[in-house]
C-alpha positions in Angstrom: -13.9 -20.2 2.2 -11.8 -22.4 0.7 -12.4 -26.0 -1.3 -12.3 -28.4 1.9 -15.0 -26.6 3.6 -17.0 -26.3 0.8 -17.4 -29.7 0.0 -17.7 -30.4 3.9 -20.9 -28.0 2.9 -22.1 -29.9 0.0 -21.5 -33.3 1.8 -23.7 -31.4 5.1 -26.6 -30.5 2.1 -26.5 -33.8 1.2 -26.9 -36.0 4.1 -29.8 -33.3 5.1 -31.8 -34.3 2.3 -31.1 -37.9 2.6 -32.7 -36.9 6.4 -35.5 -35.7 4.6 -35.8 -38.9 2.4 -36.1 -41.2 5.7 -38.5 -38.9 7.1 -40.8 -38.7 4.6 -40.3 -42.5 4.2 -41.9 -42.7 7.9 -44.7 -40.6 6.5 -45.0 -43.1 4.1 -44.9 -40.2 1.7 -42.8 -41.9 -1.4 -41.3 -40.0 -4.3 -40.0 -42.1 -6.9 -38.0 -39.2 -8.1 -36.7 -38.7 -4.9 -34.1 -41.4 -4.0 -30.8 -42.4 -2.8 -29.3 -42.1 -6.3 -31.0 -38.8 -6.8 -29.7 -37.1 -4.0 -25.8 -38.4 -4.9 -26.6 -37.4 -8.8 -27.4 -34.1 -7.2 -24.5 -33.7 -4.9 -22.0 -34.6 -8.0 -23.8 -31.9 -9.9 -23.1 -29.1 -6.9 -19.6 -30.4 -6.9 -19.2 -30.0 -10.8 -21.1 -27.0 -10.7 -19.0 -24.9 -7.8 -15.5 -25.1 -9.8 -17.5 -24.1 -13.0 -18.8 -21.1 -11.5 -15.4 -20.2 -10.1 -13.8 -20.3 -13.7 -17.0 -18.4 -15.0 -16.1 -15.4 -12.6 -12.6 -15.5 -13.2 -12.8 -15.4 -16.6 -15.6 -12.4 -16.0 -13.3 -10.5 -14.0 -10.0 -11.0 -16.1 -12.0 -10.0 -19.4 -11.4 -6.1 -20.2 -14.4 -6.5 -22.4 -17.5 -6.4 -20.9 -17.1 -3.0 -18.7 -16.3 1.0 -19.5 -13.9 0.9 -16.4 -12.5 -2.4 -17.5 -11.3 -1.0 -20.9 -10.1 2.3 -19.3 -7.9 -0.1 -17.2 -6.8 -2.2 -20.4 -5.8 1.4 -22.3 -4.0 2.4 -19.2 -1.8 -0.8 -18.7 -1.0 -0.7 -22.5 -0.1 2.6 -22.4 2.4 1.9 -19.8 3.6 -1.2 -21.8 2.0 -3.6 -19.1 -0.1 -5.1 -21.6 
């Protein structure tokens, strides 16, 4: 999946909810919480949120830190003057 379709996603959650806002408003079922600007606040958070979590597991999986076969590899790589 790459960035284009995953912001074609986000937009997609986003307009479903703002579906849910107008049907609940023919319910007459009101949230005051529940608005326009609270489903774009939301979207900008998923947006801000997905590149965040994408740095988060990089940094996770470039780390020789945090695993036994992580530092095996980091001993290896420095013992053939990789690292």
């Amino acid at each position: 999946m790459n960035a284009d379709k995953l912001k074609q996603y986000i937009g997609l959650f986003g307009g479903w909810l703002s579906a849910v806002l107008l049907f609940l408003g023919t319910l007459n079922v009101k949230f005051d919480w529940f608005n326009q600007e609270s489903i774009g606040a939301f979207e900008v958070v998923l947006m801000a949120s997905v590149p965040f979590a994408v740095a988060i597991y990089g940094v996770y999986k470039n780390s020789y830190r945090l695993s036994e076969r992580a530092k095996k590899q980091e001993a290896e790589l420095k013992k053939k003057g990789l690292k």
